[in-house]
VOGU-3710 file (C-alpha; in Angstrom, 3 decimals, decimal comma):
1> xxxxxxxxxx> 106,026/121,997/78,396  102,741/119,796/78,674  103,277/118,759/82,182  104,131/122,631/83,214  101,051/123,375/81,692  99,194/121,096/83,364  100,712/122,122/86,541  100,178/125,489/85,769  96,243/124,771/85,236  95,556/122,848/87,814
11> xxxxxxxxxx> 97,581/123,698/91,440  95,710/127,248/93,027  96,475/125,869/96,738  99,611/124,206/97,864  102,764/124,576/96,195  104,909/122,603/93,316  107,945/123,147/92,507  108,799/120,879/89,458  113,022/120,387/88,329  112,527/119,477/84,826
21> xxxxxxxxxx> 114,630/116,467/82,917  117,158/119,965/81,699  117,102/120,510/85,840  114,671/123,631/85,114  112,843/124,812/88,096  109,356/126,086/88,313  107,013/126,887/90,672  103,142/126,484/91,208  100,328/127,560/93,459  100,077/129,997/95,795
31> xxxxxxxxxx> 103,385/129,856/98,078  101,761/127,706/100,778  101,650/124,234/102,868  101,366/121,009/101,569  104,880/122,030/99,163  106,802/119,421/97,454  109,432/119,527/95,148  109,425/116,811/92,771  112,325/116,161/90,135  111,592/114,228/86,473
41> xxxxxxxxxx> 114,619/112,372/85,279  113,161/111,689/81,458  112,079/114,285/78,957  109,251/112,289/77,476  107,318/112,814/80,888  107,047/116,289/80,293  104,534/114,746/77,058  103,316/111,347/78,739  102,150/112,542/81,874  99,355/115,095/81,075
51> xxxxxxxxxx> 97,813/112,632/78,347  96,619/109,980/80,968  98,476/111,792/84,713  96,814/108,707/87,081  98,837/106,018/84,908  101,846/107,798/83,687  102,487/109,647/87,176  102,401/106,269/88,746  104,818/104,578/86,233  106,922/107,556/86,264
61> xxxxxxxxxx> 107,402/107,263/90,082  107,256/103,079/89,870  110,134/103,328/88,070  112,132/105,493/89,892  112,296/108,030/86,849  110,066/110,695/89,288  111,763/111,596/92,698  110,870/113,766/95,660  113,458/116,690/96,851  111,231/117,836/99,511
71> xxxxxxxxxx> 108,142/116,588/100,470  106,416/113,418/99,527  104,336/111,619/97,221  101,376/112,119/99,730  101,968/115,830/99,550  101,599/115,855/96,063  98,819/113,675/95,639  97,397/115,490/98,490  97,996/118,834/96,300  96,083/117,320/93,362
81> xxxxxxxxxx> 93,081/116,471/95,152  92,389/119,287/96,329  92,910/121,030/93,060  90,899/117,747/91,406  88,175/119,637/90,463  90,524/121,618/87,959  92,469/118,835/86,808  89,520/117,252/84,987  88,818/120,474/83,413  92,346/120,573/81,340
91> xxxxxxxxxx> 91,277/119,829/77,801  94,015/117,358/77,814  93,228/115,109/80,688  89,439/115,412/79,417  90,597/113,623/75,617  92,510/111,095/77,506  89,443/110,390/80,470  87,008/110,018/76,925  89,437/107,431/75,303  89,699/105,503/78,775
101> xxxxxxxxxx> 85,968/105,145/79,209  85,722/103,575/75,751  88,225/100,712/76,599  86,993/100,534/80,172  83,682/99,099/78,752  85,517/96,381/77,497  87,394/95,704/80,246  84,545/95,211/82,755  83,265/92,387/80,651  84,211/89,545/83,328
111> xxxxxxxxxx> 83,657/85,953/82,875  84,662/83,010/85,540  87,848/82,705/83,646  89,018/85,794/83,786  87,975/86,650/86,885  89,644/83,757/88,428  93,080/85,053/86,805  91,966/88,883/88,104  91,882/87,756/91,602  95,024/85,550/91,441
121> xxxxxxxxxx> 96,770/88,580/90,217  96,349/90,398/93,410  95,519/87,784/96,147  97,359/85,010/95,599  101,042/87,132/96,266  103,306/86,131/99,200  101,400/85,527/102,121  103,691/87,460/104,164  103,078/90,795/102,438  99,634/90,618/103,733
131> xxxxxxxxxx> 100,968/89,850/107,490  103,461/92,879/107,126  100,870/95,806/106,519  96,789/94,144/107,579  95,573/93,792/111,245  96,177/90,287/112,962  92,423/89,337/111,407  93,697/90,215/107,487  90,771/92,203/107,012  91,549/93,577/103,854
141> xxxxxxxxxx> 88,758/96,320/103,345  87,960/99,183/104,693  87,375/99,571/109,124  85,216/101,151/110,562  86,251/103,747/113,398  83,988/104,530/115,804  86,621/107,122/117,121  88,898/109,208/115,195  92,168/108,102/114,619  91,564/104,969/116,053
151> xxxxxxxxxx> 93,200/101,260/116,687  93,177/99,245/113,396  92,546/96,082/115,074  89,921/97,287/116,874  88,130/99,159/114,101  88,306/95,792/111,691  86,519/94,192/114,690  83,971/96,764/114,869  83,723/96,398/110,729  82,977/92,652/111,362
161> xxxxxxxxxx> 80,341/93,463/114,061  78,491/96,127/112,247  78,351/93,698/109,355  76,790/90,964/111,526  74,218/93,633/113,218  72,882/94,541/109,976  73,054/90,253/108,972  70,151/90,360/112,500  71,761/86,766/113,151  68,982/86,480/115,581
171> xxxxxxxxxx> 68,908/82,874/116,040  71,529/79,729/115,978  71,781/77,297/112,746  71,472/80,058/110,050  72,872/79,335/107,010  75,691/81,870/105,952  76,484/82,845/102,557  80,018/84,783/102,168  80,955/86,046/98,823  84,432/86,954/98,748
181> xxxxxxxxxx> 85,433/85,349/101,639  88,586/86,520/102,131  91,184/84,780/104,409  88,197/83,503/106,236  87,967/86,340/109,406  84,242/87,366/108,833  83,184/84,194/108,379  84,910/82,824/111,635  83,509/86,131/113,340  79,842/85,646/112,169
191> xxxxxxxxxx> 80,039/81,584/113,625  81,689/82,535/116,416  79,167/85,560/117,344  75,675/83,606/116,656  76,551/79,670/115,722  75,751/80,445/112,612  76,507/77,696/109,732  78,851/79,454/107,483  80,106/78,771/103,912  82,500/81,164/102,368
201> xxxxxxxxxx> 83,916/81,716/98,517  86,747/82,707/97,177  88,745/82,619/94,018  92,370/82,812/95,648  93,544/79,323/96,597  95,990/81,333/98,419  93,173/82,677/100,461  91,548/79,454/100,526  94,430/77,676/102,274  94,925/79,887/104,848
211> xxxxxxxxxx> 90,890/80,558/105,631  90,902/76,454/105,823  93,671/75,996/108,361  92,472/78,642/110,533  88,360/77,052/110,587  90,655/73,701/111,615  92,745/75,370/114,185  89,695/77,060/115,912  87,736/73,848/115,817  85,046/75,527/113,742
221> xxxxxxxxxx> 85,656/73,578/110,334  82,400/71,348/110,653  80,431/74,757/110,581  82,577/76,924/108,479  83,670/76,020/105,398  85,927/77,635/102,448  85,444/76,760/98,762  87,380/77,878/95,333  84,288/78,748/93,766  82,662/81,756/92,116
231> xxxxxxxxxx> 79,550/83,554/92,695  78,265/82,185/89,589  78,208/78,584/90,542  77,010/78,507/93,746  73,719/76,263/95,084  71,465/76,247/97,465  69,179/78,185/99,861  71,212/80,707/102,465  69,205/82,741/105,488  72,007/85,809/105,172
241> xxxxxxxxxx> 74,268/86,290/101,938  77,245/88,735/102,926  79,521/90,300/100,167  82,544/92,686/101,230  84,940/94,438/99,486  84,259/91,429/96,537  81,482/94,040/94,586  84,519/96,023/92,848  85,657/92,655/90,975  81,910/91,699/89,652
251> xxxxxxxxxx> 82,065/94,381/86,509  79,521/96,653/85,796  78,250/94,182/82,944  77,450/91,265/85,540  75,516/93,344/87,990  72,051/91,802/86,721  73,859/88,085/87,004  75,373/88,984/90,251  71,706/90,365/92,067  70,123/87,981/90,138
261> xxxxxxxxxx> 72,272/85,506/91,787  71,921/86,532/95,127  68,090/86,354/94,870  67,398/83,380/93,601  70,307/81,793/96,486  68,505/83,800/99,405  65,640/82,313/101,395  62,597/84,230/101,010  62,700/86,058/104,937  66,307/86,018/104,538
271> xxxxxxxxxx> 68,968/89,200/104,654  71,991/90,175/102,172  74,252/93,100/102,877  76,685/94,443/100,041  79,803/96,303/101,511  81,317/98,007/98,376  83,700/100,947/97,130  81,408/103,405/95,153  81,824/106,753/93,693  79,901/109,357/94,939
281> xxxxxxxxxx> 79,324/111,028/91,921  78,324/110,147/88,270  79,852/106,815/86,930  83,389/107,326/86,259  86,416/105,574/84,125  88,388/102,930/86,051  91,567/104,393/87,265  94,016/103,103/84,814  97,023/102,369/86,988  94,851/100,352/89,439
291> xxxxxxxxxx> 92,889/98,384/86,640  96,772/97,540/85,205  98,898/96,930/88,127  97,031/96,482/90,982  93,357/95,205/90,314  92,969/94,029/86,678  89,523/93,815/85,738  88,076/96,212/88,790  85,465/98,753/88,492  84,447/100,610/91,188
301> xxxxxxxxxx> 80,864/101,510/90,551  78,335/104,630/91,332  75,267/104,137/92,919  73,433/104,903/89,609  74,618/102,236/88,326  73,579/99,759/91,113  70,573/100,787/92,253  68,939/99,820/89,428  70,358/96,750/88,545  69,051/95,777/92,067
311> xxxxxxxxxx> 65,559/97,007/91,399  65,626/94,832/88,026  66,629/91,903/90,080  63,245/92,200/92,449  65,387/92,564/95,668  64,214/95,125/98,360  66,575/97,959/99,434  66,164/97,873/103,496  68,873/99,835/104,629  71,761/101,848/103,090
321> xxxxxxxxxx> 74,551/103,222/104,783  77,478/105,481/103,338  80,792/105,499/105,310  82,676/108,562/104,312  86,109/108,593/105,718  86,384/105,329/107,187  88,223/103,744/104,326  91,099/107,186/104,371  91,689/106,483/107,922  92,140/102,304/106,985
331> xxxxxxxxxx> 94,565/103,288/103,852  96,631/105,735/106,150  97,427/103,159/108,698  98,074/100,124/105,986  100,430/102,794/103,926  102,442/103,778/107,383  102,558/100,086/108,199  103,637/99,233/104,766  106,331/102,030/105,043  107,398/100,802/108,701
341> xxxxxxxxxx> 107,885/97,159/107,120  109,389/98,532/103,320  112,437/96,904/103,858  111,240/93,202/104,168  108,743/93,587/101,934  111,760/94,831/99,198  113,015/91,592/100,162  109,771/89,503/99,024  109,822/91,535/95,790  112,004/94,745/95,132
351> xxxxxxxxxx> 111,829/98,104/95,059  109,826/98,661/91,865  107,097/96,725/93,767  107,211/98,753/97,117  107,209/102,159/95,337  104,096/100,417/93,032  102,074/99,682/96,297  103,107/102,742/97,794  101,221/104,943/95,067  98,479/102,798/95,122
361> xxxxxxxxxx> 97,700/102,816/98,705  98,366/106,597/99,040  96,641/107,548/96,099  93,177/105,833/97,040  93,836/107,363/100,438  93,937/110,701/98,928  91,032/109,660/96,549  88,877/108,934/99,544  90,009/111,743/101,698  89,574/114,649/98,831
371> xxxxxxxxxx> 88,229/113,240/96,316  84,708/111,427/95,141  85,139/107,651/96,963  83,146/105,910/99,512  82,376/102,561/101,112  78,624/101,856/100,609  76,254/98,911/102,815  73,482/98,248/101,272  71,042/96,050/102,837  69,047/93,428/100,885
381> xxxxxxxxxx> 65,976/91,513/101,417  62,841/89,623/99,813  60,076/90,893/102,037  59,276/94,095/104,178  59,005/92,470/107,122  62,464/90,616/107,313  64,106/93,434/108,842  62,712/95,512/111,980  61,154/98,795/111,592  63,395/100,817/113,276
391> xxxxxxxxxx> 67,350/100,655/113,017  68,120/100,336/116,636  68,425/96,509/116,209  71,635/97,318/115,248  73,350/98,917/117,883  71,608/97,048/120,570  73,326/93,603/118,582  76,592/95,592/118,783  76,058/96,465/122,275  75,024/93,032/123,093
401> xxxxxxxxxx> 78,083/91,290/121,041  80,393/94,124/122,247  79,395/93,148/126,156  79,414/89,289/125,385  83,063/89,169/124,363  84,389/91,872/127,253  82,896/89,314/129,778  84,291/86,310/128,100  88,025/87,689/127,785  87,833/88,074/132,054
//
């Protein structure tokens, strides 16, 4: 009866038709596309669900005890979203969002420990599920299209040079800084691009391994190097400092530690840039399935909340960009990819793991399509004058880098 209810509250366009765990059938909304029918297979959903619907929705279809009849998961999600703005309005889903934000402050408390565990949960899996569903480059964060609809590879290329524009690697020998580093692509890419001196961070020794062999097998290791090492540890003096898709892990409780950081490790003309998940709203609870299957410990901030932590560090704000729907159109093509590849990727882990991944790569999809996600840059610096007055640096680096590479590749 809660779940009806809920349904019954919440879906105005699209349509839902729900078979109960008695095989009951209802209907919702107003008769038209997206439609799925969707089929619950335990009673005690009909009470779970509408309590916390982002974590017991997932579970339910996780464990196979929510099925589709027509339609699709994306259909429904896509259904919710759109109705989102009435589905925080049901008192029910507004007691369980006010319990979640009180244990969410706990849970963004994130020392080296823990974070090191937090990372290892989601980046040191099987190597080969990355290589089924990421470009060639394992960019794992979100592309940026300068088309619609366009090539993944290409767009995580153009995501690495955009990154390096706004970095104005304007001379050889720089000293690189990446936080987050990833299995090693944008710090290959920024070398590569300006003979930069690179050293990267990471807390995956999965990630480390691979970033390591592939500075060896492109001759680069004496200028790019890979550490297992956080944030919090690091030494030294860096011209550019370069942080992507790492920001959600930090916890809103280490954002003074974390700017702080980067200040006191970036020269006084150098250049940071933050590339970061943010809500484009008011601060908002951490999505309980991600924070407990797929990124324990993960907050995705607002820019309320990092703004000012910046402004107490004494960093300068040069530049910020917001890129809307880049990150739907990334998720889209990693969720068909996954879906092309489901079957060996059952074989790594099982079912129960494909149909996690699946909600989780749909759902932020349909988060950032319909809902109130974005990918934020925000540009750092020490002094006015480290960055030119005008943005037009930027594209005339891409141009320039764009040009370079054609006329090497003939």
């Amino acid at each position: 009866m809660l779940f009806r209810n809920l349904l019954r509250h919440v879906v105005r366009e699209g349509t839902v038709h729900l078979i109960d765990a008695k095989g009951r059938s209802f209907s919702f909304g107003d008769g038209r596309q997206p439609r799925c029918t969707l089929r619950l297979h335990s009673r005690l959903l009909d009470f779970k669900i509408p309590l916390v619907p982002s974590l017991y929705f997932g579970e339910a279809y996780m464990d196979g005890l929510m099925t589709f009849e027509e339609g699709s998961l994306g259909d429904f999600l896509r259904i919710v979203m759109q109705n989102n703005g009435r589905l925080n309005t049901h008192w029910l889903v507004r007691l369980g969002w006010a319990i979640k934000r009180q244990t969410s402050r706990v849970n963004r408390y994130n020392p080296i420990g823990k974070a090191r565990r937090n990372v290892a949960h989601h980046y040191d899996l099987s190597d080969r599920l990355y290589e089924l569903f990421l470009d060639p480059d394992r960019q794992y964060s979100c592309a940026y299209f300068t088309s619609p609809h366009g090539d993944l590879t290409q767009a995580q290329e153009d995501k690495k040079r955009h990154i390096a524009a706004k970095l104005l690697l304007d001379r050889p020998g720089l000293k690189v800084l990446d936080v987050g580093s990833g299995w090693g692509g944008l710090g290959l890419y920024l070398c590569e691009a300006s003979s930069c001196d690179v050293t990267g961070i990471t807390l995956s020794s999965e990630q480390l391994a691979v970033s390591q062999d592939r500075a060896r097998r492109a001759g680069l290791d004496q200028r790019v190097r890979f550490r297992l090492e956080d944030y919090r540890r690091s030494r030294g003096v860096y011209d550019r400092i370069v942080s992507v898709g790492m920001f959600e892990h930090v916890g809103s409780k280490s954002y003074d530690e974390f700017f702080g950081q980067v200040r006191d490790l970036l020269a006084d003309d150098g250049i940071g840039l933050v590339h970061s998940i943010c809500y484009s709203g008011a601060p908002g609870p951490d999505n309980p399935y991600i924070t407990k299957y797929i990124f324990p410990g993960g907050h995705i901030p607002s820019l309320s909340e990092v703004i000012p932590a910046v402004e107490r560090s004494g960093l300068l704000i040069t530049d910020v960009e917001i890129l809307r729907l880049h990150y739907a159109e990334t998720l889209r093509i990693w969720h068909d990819r996954f879906q092309a590849n489901r079957d060996q990727i059952a074989e790594l882990y099982d079912e129960r793991f494909c149909r996690m991944w699946e909600f989780y790569l749909k759902g932020c999809e349909m988060s950032f399509r319909h809902h109130n996600l974005m990918v934020v840059q925000i540009q750092l610096a020490k002094k006015l004058q480290s960055v030119p007055l005008t943005r037009d640096y930027i594209t005339e680096w891409e141009r320039a880098d764009r040009e370079q590479r054609a006329h090497a590749a003939e």
